[in-house]
C-alpha positions as CSV (number, residue, x, y, z in Angstrom):
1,X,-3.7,25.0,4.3
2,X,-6.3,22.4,5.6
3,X,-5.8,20.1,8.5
4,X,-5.9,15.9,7.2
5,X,-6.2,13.1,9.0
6,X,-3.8,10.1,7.6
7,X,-4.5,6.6,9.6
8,X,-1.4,4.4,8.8
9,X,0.5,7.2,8.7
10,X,3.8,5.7,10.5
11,X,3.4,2.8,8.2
12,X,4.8,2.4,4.2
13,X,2.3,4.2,1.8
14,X,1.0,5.9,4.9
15,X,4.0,7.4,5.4
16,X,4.9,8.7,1.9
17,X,1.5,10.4,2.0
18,X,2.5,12.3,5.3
19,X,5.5,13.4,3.7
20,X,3.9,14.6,1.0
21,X,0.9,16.5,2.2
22,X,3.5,18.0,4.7
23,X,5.4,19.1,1.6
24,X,2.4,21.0,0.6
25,X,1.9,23.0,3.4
26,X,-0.8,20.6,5.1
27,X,-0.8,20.2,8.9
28,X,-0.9,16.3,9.3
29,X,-3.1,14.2,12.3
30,X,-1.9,10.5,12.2
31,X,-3.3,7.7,14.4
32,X,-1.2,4.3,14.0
33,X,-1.1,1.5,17.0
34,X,2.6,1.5,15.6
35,X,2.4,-2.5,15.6
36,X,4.0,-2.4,11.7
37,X,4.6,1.4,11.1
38,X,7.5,3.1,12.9
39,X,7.0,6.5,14.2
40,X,10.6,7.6,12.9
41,X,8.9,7.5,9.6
42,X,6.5,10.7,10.0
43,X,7.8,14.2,8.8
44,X,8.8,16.5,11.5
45,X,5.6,18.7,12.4
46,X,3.3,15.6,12.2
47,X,1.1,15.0,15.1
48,X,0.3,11.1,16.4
49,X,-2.3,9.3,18.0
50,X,-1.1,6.1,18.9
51,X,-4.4,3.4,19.0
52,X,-6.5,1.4,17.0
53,X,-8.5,3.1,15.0
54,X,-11.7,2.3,15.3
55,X,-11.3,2.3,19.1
56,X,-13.5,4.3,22.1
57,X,-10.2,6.3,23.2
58,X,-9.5,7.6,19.5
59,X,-12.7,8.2,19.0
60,X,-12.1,10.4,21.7
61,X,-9.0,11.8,21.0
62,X,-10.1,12.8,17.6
63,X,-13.2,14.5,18.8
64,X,-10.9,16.5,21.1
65,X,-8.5,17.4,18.1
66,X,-11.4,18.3,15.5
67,X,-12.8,20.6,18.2
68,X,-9.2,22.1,18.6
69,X,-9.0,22.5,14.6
70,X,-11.1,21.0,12.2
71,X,-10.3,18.4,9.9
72,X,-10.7,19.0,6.8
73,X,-10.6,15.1,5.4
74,X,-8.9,11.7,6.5
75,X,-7.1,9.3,3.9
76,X,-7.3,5.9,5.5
77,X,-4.2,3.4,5.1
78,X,-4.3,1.2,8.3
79,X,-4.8,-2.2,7.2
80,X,-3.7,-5.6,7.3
81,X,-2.1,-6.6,4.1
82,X,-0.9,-9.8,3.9
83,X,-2.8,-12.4,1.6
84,X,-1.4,-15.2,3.1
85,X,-2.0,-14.1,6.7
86,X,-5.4,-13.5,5.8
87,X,-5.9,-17.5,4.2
88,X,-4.6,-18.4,7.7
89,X,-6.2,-15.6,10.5
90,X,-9.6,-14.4,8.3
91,X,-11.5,-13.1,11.2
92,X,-8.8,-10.4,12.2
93,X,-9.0,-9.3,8.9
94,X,-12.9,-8.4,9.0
95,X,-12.2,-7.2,12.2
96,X,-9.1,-4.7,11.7
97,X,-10.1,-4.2,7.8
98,X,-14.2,-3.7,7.9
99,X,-15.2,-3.2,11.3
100,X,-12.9,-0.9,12.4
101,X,-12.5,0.7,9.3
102,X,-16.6,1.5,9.6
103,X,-15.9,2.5,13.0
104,X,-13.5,5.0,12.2
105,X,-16.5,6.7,9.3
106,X,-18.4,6.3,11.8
107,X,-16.8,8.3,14.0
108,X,-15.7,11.3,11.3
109,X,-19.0,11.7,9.9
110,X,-20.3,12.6,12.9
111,X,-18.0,15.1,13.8
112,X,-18.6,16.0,10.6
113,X,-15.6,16.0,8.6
114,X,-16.2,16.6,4.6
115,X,-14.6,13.6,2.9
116,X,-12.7,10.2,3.2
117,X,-10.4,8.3,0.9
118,X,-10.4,4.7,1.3
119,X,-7.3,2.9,0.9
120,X,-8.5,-0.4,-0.9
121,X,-6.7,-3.4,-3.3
122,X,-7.0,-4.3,-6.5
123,X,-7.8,-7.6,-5.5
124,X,-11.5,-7.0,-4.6
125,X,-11.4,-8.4,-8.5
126,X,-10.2,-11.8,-8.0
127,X,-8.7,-13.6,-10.7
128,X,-9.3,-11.8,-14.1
129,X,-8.5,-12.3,-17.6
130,X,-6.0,-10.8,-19.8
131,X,-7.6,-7.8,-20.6
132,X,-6.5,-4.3,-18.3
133,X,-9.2,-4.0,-15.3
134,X,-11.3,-1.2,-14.8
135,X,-13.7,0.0,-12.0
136,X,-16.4,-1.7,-13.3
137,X,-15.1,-5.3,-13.4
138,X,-17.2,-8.0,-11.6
139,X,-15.5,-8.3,-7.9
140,X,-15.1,-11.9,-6.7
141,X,-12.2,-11.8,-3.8
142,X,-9.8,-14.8,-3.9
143,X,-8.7,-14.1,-0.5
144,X,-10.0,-13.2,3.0
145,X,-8.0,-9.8,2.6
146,X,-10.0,-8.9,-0.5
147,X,-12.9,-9.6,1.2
148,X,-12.6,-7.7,3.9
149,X,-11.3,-4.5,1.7
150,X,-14.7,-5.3,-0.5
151,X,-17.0,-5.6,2.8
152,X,-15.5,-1.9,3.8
153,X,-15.8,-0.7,0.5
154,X,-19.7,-1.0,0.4
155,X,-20.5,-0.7,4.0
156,X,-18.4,2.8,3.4
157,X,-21.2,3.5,0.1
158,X,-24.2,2.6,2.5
159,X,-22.9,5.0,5.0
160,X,-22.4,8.1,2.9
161,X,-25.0,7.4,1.1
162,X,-27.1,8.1,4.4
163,X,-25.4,10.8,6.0
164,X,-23.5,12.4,3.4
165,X,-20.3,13.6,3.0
166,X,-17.6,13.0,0.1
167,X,-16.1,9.4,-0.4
168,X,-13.3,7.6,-2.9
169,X,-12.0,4.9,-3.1
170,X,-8.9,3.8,-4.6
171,X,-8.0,0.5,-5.4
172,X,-4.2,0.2,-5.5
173,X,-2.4,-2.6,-7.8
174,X,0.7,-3.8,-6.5
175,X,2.5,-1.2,-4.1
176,X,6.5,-0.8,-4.3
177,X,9.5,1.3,-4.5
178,X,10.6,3.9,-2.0
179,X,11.0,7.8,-1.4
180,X,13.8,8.6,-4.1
181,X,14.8,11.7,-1.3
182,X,15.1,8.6,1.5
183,X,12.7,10.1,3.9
184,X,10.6,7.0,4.2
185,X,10.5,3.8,2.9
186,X,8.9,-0.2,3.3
187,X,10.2,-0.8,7.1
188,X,8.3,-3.9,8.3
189,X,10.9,-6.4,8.1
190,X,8.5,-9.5,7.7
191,X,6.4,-7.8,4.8
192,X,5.5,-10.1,2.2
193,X,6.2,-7.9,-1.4
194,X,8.0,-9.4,-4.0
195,X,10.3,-6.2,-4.4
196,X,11.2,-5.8,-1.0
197,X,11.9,-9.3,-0.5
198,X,13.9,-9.1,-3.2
199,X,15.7,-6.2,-2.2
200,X,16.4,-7.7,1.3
201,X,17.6,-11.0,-0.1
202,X,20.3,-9.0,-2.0
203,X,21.3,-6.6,1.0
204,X,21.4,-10.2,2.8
205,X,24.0,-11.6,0.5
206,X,26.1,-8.0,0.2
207,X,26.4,-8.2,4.2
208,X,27.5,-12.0,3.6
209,X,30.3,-11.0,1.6
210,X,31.4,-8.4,3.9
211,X,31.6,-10.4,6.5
212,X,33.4,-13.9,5.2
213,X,35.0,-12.0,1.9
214,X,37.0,-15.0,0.9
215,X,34.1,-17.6,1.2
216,X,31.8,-15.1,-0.9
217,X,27.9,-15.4,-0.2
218,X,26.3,-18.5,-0.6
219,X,22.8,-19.5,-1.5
220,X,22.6,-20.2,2.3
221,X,22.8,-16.7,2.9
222,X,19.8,-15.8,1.4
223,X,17.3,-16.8,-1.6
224,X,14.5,-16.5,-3.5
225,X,11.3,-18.8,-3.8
226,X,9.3,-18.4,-6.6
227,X,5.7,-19.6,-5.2
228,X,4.7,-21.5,-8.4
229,X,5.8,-22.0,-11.9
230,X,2.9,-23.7,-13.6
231,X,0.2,-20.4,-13.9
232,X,-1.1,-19.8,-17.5
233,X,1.2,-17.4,-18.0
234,X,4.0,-16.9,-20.5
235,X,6.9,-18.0,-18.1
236,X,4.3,-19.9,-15.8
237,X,4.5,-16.9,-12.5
238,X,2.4,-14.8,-11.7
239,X,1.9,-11.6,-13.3
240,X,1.3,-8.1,-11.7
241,X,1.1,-4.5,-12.2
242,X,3.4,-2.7,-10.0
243,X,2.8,0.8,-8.9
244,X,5.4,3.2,-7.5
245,X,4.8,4.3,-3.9
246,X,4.9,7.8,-4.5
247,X,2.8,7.4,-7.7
248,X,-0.3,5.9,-5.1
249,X,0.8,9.6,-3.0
250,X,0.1,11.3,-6.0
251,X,-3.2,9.7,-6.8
252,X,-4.6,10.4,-3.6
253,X,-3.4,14.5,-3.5
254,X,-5.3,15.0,-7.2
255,X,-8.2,13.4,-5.6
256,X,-8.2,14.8,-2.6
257,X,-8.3,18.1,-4.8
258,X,-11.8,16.6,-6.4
259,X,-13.5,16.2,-3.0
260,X,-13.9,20.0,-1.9
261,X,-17.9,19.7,-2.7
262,X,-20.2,16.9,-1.5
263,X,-20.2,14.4,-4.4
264,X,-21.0,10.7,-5.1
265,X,-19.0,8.1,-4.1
266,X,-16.3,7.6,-6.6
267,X,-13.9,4.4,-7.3
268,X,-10.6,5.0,-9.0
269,X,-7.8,2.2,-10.0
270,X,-4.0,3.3,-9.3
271,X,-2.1,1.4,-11.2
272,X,0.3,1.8,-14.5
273,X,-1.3,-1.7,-17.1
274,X,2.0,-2.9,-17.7
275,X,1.8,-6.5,-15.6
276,X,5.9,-7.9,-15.1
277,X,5.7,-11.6,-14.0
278,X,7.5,-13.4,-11.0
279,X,10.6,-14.3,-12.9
280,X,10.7,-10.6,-14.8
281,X,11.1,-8.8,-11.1
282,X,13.9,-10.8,-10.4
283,X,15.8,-10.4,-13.3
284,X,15.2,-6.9,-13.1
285,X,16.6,-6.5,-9.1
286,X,19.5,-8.9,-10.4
287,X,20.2,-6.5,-12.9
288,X,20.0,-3.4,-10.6
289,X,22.0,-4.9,-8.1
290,X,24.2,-6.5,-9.6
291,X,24.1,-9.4,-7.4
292,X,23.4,-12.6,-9.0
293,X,21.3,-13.9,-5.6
294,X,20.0,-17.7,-5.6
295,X,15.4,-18.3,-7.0
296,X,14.6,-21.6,-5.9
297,X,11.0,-22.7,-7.4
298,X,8.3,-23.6,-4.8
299,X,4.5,-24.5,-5.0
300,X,1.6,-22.2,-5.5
301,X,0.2,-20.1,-2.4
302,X,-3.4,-20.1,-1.7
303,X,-5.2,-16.5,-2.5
304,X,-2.7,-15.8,-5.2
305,X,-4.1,-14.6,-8.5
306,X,-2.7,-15.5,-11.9
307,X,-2.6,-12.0,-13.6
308,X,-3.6,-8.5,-12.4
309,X,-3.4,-5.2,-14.6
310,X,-4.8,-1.7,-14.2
311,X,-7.1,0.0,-16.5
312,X,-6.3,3.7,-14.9
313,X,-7.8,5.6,-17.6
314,X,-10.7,7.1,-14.9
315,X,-8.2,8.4,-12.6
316,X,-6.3,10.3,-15.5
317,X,-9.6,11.6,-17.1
318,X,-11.2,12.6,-13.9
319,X,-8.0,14.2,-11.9
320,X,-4.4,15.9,-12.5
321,X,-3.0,12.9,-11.7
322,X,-0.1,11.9,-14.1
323,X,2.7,8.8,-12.7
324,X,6.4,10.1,-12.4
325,X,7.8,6.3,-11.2
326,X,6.2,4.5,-14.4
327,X,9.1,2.3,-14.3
328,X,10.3,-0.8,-12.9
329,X,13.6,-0.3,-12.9
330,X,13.1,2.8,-11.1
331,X,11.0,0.8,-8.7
332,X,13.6,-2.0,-7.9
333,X,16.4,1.0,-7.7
334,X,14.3,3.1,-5.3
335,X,13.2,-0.2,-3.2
336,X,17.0,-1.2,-2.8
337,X,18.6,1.8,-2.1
338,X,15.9,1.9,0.9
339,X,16.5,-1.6,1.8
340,X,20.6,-0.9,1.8
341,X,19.7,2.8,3.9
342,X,18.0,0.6,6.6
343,X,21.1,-2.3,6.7
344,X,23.4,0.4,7.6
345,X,21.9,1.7,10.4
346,X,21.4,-1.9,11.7
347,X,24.5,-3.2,13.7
């Protein structure tokens, strides 16, 4: 089986994806600086670079390992993710999400390795309207962290287009759930994902009770803030289409399966077209949990979008890829049963 280059592969999706390519017989090169992904989360057998990766030393190190064994592709997850970090701290953005994500193409085309898949965000496309998005929808970023995902995306197309090679991109909705096996799972404790904040505010309140039973949790334990309630929306949140981690896994292995023979650049949305709003996610992790946790309402965030949904029907038509997770109950199950893995082996 080939030898694949995963970047971000200590880190949440990056991690599923090592897992999974493992499963398949695939011999797996990660590099992560570790800063959010946790090298406990890679699948025995995998091998790491620890750096940044558009750096001089990786650049090394992987000229040295392609020399040793050829890579056969690289699927590119390291990233900052956060829209609200990236209102606040734009310039690491371009610099960690475009320039080093060049860098890095850079560096693999000219060792030449066949193809690269481009982890990238459905929100390149801004604020939309009600209908499901496709590739072809106008892109106008409403954050710095779009931006800089849409700035990598076409200096990625200008580069292939000179010198060749395979390229897709995939533009991922919003990310959630967990391994149902419990291999890996959404670590970084200050991620910003409704789900997982969701499912650490009820793991929160369940270690609450243990410890003062009598006095039961409180809303001071824990709560939730709905960042605003006034969106043109039916409930006035936010509405989005959430995706099942091992779902976006899947996406990329039928891809990758498309990329054997130079070929154009190609775009692809992951995503499932059935947007939930704020106050829908909540109900539904209430419901799983059974843990009837405190939703205070707060103000809008800048760079938040009113409504996203996925239009997926090029990915289907084009690939094998078929979701398993379509659900969000599965989703918010999967997501706390992670959350409650990593609480008990916290002291």
């Amino acid at each position: 089986m080939s030898r694949i280059l995963v970047t971000g592969g200590a880190g949440y999706i990056g991690s599923h994806m090592c897992w999974e390519l493992v499963g398949r017989g695939h011999e797996v090169l990660v590099i992560d600086d570790l800063s959010t992904g946790h090298e406990s989360s890679l699948p025995p057998g995998a091998i790491l670079l620890r750096g940044q990766v558009g750096s001089a030393e990786i650049a090394a190190m992987l000229a040295r390992e392609h020399a040793r064994s050829p890579l056969a592709g690289a699927m590119h997850f390291a990233a900052k993710a956060r829209v609200d970090e990236s209102v606040r701290l734009p310039d690491l953005y371009f610099a960690h999400n475009t320039q080093q994500t060049l860098a890095l193409a850079g560096t693999l085309r000219d060792l030449d390795v066949p193809w690269f898949i481009l982890s990238s965000t459905a929100a390149v496309y801004g604020n939309t309207s009600g209908d499901l998005i496709g590739e072809d929808h106008a892109v106008a970023p409403a954050s710095p962290y779009g931006e800089s995902k849409l700035r990598a995306e076409q200096g990625l197309r200008e580069l292939f287009a000179k010198r060749g090679g395979s390229l897709a991109i995939l533009r991922y909705f919003n990310v959630a759930g967990a391994d149902p096996e419990m291999r890996t799972g959404q670590s970084t404790p200050e991620a910003s994902h409704l789900i997982k904040l969701a499912a650490q505010t009820v793991v929160k309140m369940e270690r609450a009770q243990e410890r003062e039973p009598k006095a039961g949790a409180t809303a001071s334990a824990s709560q939730m803030i709905i960042h605003g309630t006034d969106y043109p929306t039916p409930d006035g949140t936010c509405l989005r289409d959430y995706v099942h981690v091992m779902d976006i896994a899947g996406a990329h292995l039928a891809v990758m399966e498309t990329l054997a023979k130079p070929r154009e650049p190609r775009v692809y949305n992951v995503g499932y077209g059935k947007p939930y709003s704020v106050r829908e996610v909540l109900a539904c992790m209430r419901e799983v949990s059974g843990v009837n946790f405190p939703i205070v309402e707060g103000p809008r965030r800048a760079g938040d979008v009113v409504r996203v949904a996925c239009d997926s029907r090029r990915l289907q038509a084009e690939t094998a890829w078929t979701p398993r997770f379509a659900n969000l109950e599965v989703i918010c199950k999967t997501a706390l049963a992670w959350e409650r893995r990593l609480a008990a082996s916290t002291p």
